[in-house]
MDTraj code that builds the backbone (N, CA, C; nanometers):
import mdtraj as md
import numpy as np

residues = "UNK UNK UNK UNK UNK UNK UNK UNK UNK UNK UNK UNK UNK UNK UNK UNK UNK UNK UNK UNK UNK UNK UNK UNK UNK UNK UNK UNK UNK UNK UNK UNK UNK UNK UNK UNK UNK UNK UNK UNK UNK UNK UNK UNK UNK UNK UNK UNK UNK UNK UNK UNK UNK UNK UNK UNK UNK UNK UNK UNK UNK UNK UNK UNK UNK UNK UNK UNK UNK UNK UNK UNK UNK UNK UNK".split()
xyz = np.array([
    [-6.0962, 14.8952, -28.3120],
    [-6.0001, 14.9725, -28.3888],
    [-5.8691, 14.9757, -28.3114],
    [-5.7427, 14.9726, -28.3782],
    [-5.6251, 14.9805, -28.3405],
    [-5.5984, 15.1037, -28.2871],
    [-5.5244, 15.1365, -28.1700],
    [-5.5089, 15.2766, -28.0724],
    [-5.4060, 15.3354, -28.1955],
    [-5.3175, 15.2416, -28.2566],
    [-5.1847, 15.3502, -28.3054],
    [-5.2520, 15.3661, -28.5000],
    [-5.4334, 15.3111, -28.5551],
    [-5.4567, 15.3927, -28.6221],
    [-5.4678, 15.4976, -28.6699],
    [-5.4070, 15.5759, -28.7497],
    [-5.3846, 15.7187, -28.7705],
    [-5.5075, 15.7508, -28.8483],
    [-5.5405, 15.8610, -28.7944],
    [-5.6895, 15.9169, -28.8350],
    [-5.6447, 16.0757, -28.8542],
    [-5.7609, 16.1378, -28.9390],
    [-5.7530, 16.3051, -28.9530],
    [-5.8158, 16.3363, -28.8628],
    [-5.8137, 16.4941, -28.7995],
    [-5.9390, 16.5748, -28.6965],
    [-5.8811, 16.7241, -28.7563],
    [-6.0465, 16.7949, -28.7375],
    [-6.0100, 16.9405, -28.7270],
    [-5.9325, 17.0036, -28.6224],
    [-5.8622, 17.0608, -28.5673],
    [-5.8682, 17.1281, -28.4642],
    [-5.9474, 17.2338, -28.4710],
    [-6.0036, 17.2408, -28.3402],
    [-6.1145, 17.3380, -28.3012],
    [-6.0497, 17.5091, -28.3305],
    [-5.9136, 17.5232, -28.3118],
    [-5.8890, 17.6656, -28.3000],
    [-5.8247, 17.7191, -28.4294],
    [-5.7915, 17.6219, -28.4986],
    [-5.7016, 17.7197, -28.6414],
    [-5.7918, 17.6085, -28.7304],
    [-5.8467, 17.5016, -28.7197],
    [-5.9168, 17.4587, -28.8660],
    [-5.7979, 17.3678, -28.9159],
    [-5.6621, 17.3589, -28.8524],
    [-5.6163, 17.2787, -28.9737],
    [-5.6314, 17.1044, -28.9407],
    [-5.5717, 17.0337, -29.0177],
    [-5.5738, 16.8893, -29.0159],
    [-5.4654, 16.8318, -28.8967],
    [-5.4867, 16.7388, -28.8088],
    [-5.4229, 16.6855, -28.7429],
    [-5.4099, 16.5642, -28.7333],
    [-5.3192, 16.4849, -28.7682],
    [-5.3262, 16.3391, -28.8615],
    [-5.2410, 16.3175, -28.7534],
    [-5.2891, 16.2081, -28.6349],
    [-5.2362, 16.1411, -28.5485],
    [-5.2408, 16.0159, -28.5450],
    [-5.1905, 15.8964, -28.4738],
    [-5.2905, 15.8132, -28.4115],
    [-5.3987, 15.8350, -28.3442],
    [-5.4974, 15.7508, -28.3208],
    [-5.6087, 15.7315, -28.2697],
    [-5.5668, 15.7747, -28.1250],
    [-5.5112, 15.6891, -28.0994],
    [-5.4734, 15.6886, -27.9171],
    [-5.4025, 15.8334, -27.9090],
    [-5.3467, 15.9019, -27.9498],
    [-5.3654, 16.0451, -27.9516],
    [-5.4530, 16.1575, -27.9092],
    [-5.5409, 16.1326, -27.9934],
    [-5.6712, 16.1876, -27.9705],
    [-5.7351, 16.1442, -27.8353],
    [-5.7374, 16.0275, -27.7662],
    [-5.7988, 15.9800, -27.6690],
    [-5.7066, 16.0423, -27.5135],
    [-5.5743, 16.1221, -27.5703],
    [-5.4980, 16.1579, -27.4187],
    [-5.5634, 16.2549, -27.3636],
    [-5.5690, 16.2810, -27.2063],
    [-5.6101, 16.3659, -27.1265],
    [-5.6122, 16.4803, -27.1620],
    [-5.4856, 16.5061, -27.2326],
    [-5.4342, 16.6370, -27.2846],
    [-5.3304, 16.6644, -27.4006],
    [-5.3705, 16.7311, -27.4971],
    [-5.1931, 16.7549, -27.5977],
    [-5.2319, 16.8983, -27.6475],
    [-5.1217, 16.9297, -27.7333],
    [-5.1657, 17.0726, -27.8523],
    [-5.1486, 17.0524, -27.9634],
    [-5.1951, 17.1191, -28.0530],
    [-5.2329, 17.1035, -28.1818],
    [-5.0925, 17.1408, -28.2360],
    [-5.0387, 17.0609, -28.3313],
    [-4.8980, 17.0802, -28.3837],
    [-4.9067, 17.2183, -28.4586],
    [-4.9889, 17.2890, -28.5209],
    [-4.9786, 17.3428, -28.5626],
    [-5.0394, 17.5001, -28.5188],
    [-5.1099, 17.5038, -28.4687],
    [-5.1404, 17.6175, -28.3547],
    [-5.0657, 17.6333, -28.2282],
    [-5.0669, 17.5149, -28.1517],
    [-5.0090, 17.4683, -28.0156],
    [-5.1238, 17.5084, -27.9415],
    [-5.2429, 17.5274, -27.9689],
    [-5.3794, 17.5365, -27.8791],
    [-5.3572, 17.3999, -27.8143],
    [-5.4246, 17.4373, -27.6901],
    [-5.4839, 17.3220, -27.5583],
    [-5.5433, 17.2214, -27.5936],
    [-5.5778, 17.1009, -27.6119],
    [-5.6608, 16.9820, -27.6376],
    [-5.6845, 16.8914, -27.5559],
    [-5.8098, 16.9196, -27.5177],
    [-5.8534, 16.8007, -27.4205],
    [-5.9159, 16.6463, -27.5279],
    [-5.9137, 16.5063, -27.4658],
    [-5.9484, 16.4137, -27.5149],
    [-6.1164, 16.4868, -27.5021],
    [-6.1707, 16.5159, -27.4350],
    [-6.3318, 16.5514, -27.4366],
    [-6.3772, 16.6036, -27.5605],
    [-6.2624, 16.6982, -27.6113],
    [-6.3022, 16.7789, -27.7287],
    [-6.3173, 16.6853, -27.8646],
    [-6.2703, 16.5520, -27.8648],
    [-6.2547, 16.4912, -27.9860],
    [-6.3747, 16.3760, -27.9548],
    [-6.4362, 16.3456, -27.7762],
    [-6.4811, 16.2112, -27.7982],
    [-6.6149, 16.1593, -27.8474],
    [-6.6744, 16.2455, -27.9007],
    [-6.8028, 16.2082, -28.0159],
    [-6.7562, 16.1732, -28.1242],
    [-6.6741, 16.2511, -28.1668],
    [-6.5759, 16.1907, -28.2964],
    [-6.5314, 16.0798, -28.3117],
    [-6.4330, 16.0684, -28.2550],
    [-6.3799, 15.9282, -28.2271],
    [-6.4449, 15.8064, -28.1903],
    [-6.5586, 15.8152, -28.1162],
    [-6.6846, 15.7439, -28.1010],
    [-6.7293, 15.6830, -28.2278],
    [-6.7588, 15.7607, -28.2740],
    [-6.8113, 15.7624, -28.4251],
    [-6.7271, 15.6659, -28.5313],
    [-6.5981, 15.6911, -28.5444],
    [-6.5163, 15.6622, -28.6140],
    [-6.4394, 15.5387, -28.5928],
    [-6.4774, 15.4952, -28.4052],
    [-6.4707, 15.3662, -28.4205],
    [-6.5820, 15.2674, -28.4569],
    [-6.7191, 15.3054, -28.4257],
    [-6.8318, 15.2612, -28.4207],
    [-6.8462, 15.2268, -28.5673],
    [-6.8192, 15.2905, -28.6954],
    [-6.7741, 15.2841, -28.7902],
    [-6.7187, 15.1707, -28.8361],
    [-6.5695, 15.1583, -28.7786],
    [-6.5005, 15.0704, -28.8187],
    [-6.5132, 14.9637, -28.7406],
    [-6.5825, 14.9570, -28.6219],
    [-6.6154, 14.7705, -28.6146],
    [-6.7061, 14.7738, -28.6562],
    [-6.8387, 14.8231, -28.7736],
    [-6.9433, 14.7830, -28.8211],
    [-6.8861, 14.7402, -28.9425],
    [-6.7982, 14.7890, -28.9838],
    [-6.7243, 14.7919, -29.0922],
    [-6.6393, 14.6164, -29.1126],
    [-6.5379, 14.5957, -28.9891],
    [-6.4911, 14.5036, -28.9620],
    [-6.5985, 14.3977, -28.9135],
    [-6.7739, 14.4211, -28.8244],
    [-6.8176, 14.2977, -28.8733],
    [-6.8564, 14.2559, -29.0362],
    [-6.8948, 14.3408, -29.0809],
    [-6.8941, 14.3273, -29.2205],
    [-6.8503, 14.2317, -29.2860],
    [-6.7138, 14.2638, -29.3020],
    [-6.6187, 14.2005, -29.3372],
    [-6.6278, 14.0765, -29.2929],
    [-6.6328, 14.0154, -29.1705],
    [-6.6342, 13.9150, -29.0558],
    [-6.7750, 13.7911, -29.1363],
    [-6.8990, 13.9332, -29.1200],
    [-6.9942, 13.7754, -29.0889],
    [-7.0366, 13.8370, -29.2400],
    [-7.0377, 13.9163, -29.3878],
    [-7.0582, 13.9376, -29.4558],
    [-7.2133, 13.9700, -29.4748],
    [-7.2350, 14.0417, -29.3632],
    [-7.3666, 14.1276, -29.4132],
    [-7.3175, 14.2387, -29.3130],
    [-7.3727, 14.3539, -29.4091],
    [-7.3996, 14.5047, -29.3922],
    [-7.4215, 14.5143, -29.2628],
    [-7.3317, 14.5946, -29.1344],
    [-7.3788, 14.5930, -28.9981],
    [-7.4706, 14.7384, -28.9329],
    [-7.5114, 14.7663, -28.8402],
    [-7.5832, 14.9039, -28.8094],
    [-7.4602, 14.9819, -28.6784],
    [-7.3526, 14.8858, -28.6732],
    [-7.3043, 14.9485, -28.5738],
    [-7.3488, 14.9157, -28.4371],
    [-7.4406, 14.8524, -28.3782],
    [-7.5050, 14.8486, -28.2507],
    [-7.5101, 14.7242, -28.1284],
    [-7.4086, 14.6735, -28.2053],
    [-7.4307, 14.5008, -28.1236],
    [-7.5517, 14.4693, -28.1705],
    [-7.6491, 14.5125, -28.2363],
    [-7.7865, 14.4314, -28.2063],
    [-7.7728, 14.2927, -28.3678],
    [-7.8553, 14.2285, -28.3648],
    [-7.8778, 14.1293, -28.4524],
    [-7.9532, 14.1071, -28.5562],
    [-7.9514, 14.2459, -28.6317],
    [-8.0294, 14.2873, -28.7243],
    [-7.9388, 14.3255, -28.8495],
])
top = md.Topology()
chain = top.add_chain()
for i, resn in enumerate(residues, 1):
    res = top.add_residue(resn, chain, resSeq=i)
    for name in ("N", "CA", "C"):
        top.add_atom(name, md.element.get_by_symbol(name[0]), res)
traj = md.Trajectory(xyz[None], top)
């Protein structure tokens, strides 16, 4: 997945939407534009995990045209 993909997240402290890039989410540290709460990259990285894991199963898909599991494996 591309770092400057823009993706949604909750923020943890007010609930609202935070529509960044990707590589955003992955910094050491920022605040939520709209609260200005603290944000660590830790707090987002299951998420983001996810959401890339996603989209290269997605993009092999596309690639070798069968349905992927996400896992490197060959099934």
């Amino acid at each position: 997945m591309l770092a400057n993909e823009e993706i949604a997240l909750e923020c943890p402290y007010c609930k609202g939407e935070i529509y960044r890039p990707l590589a955003w989410f992955k910094q050491a540290y920022n605040s939520c534009p709209s609260c200005e709460g603290g944000l660590a990259a830790s707090q987002f990285d299951a998420t983001v995990a996810e959401i890339e894991a996603a989209f290269e199963s997605s993009v092999a898909e596309m690639v070798v045209g069968q349905k992927g599991c996400g896992c490197n494996c060959n099934h």
